[in-house]
C-alpha positions in Angstrom: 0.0 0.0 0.0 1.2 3.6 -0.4 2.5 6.0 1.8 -0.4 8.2 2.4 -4.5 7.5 1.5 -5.8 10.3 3.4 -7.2 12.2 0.3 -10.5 13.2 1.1 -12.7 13.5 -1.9 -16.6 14.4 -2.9 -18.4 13.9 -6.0 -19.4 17.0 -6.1 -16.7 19.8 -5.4 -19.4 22.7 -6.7 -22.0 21.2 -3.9 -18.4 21.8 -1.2 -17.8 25.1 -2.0 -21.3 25.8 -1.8 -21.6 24.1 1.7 -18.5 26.0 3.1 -19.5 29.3 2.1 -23.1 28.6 4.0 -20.9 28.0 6.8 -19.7 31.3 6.8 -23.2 33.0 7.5 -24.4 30.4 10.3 -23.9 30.5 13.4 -20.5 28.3 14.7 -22.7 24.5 15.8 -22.2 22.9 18.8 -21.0 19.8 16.2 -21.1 18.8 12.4 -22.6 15.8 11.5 -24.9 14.0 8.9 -27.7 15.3 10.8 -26.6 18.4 10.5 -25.6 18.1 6.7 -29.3 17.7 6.4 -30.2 20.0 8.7 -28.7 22.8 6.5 -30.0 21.4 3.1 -27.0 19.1 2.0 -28.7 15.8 2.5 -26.9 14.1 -0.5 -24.9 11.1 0.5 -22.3 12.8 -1.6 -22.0 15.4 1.1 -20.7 12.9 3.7 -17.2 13.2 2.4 -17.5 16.7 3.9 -16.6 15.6 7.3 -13.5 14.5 6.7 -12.3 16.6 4.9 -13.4 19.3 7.3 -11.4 17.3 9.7 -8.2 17.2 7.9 -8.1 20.5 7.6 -8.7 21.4 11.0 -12.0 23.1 10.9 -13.8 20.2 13.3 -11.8 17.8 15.9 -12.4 14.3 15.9 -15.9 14.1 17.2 -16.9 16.4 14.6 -16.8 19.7 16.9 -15.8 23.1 15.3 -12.5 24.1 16.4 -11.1 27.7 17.1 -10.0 27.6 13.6 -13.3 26.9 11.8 -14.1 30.1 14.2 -11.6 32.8 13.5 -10.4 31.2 9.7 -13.6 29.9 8.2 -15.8 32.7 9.6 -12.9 35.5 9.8 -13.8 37.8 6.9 -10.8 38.5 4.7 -8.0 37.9 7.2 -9.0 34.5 8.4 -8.4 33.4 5.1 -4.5 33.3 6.1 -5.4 30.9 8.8 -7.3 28.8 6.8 -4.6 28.6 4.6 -2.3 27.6 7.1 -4.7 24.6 8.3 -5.1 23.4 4.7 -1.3 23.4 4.7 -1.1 21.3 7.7 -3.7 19.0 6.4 -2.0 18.6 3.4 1.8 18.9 4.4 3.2 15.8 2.6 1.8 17.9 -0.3 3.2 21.7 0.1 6.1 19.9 0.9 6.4 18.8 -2.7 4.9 21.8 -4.1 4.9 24.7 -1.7 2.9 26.6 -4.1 0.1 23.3 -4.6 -3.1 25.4 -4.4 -2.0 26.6 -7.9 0.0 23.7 -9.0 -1.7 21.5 -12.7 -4.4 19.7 -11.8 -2.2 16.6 -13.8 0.9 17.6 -11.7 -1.4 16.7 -8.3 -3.2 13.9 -9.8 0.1 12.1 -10.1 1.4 13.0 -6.6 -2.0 12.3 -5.2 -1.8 8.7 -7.1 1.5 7.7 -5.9 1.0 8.6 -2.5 -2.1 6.5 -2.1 -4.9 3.8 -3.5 -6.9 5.8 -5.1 -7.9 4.5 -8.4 -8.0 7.7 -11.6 -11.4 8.7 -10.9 -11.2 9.2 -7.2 -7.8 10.9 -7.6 -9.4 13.7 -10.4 -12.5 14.0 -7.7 -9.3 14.2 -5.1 -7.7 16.9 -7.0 -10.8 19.1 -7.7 -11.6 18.4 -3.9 -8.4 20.1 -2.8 -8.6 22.7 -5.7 -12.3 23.6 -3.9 -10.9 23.9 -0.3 -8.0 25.9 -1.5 -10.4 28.7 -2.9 -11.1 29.8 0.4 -7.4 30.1 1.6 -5.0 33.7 1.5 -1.8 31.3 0.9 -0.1 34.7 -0.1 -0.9 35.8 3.5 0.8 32.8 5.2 4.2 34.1 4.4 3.3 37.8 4.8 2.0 40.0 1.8 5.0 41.4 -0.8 5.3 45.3 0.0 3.8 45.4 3.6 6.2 46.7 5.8 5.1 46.6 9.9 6.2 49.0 12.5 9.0 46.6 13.6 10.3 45.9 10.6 10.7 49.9 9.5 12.1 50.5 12.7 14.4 47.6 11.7 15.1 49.4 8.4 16.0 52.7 9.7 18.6 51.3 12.4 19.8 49.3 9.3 20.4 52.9 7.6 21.9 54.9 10.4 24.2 52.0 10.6 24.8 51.9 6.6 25.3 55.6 6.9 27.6 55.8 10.0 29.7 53.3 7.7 29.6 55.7 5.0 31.2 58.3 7.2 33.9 56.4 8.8 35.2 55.6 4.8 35.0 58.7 3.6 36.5 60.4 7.2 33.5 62.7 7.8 32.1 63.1 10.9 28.7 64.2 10.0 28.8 67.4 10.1 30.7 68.3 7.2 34.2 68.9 8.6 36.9 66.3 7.4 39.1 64.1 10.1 42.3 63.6 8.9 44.4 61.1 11.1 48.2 60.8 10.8 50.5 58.2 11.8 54.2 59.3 12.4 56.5 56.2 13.0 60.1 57.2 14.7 62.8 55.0 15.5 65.9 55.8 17.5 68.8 53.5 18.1 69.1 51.4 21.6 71.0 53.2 24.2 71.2 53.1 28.2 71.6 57.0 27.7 68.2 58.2 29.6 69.0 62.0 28.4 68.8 60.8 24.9 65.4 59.7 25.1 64.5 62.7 26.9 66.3 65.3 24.2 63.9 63.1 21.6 60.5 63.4 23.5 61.3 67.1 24.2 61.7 67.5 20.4 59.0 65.5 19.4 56.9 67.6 22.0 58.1 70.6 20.8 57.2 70.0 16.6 54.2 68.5 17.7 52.6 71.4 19.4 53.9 73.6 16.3 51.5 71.6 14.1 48.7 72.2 16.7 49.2 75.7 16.7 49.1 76.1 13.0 52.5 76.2 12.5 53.1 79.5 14.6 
C-alpha cells in the first residue's frame, strides 16, 4: 500500500464550495454531522465526504466539533483566510512539501502526486484533486508568508537602524564626521637606536613635543 491515502474526496466539489460558504453565514454549531448536513439542506450522500475533509483540515476535531480555527479562519472575513490557509497546509503537508505553491499547482501535476501517494484509483484521484482545488479557494496562501510590500512598525524600525548604521559606515570611509568637517588622522613612526643613555630619550620626547605642538598651533 502507499504511503499516504488520506485524500479526502466528494463527488461534487461545486456542492463543497457551496456548503462551506453557507458555513460562513451560520452560526459556529455545537458539532457537524450527517444530521446536520441535512439540517442545513445538504442531504446528499455525496456530502458525507465533507466531514473528513473538514477534519483534515482542522475546521472540526475528531468528534466532529468546530475548532477555534473553523471560528476565526472559516468565519474570519478576509484575514481568516490566512489561517485557513495555514490549516489546509497542515492538512495537506506531505503535499506543500512537494509543491509549496500546490493550491496553484496543474491539476495533472497533483493527480500524479496524489496517485503515488495512495490507493486511489483515476477517478477518485481527479475527484481528489478538484476536492483540494475547492478547499484551496477559500485560503489567502499569499498571507501565510506575509503579503510582498507590507512593511510593519518593527520591521521599518528595523530598516531605519539598518540605515543609520549603513550611513555611519559611509562616514567612517570617507572620514567625515557628520557634520561636514573632514578628520584627517596621521600616523608618524620614529625609530631611535638602543641606548642606556636616559638623556637621549629625553632630548627626543622634548623635540618631538616641541614639533608636535607647532602643528597644533598652525604652524606659529
Amino acid at each position: 500500500m502507499a504511503a499516504d491515502s488520506s485524500f479526502p474526496y466528494t463527488p461534487t466539489p461545486g456542492k463543497l464550495e457551496e456548503f462551506l460558504e453557507k458555513l460562513q453565514g451560520l452560526g459556529v454549531p455545537t458539532r457537524i454531522d450527517q444530521q446536520y448536513l441535512g439540517a442545513v439542506g445538504f442531504t446528499s450522500s455525496n456530502s458525507r465526504p465533507f466531514i473528513p475533509l473538514m477534519k483534515k483540515i482542522g475546521l472540526l476535531d475528531g468528534s466532529g466539533k468546530p475548532t477555534e480555527l473553523y471560528a476565526k479562519g472559516l468565519r474570519g472575513g478576509e484575514s481568516g483566510r490566512a489561517l485557513l490557509a495555514a490549516g489546509i497546509r497542515a492538512g495537506y503537508d506531505n503535499v506543500f512539501q512537494t509543491y509549496s505553491d500546490a493550491y496553484r499547482r496543474p491539476d495533472a501535476e497533483l493527480a500524479a502526486f496524489f496517485k503515488s501517494h495512495s490507493d486511489l484509483d483515476d477517478r477518485k484521484v481527479g475527484l481528489a484533486v478538484k476536492t483540494f482545488k475547492t478547499v484551496c479557494k477559500f485560503g489567502n496562501f499569499n498571507s501565510v508568508a506575509g503579503a510582498a510590500g507590507n512593511v510593519d512598525e518593527g520591521d521599518e524600525d528595523d530598516t531605519n537602524e539598518q540605515a543609520e548604521v549603513t550611513k555611519s559606515r559611509r562616514q567612517r570611509q570617507h572620514g567625515s564626521n557628520g557634520s561636514g568637517s573632514v578628520v584627517i588622522n596621521v600616523n608618524i613612526a620614529l625609530s631611535v637606536d638602543a641606548t642606556s643613555d636616559a638623556a637621549v630619550y629625553d632630548a627626543f620626547f622634548a623635540a618631538m613635543a616641541k614639533h608636535l605642538k607647532g602643528l597644533t598651533d598652525g604652524g606659529a
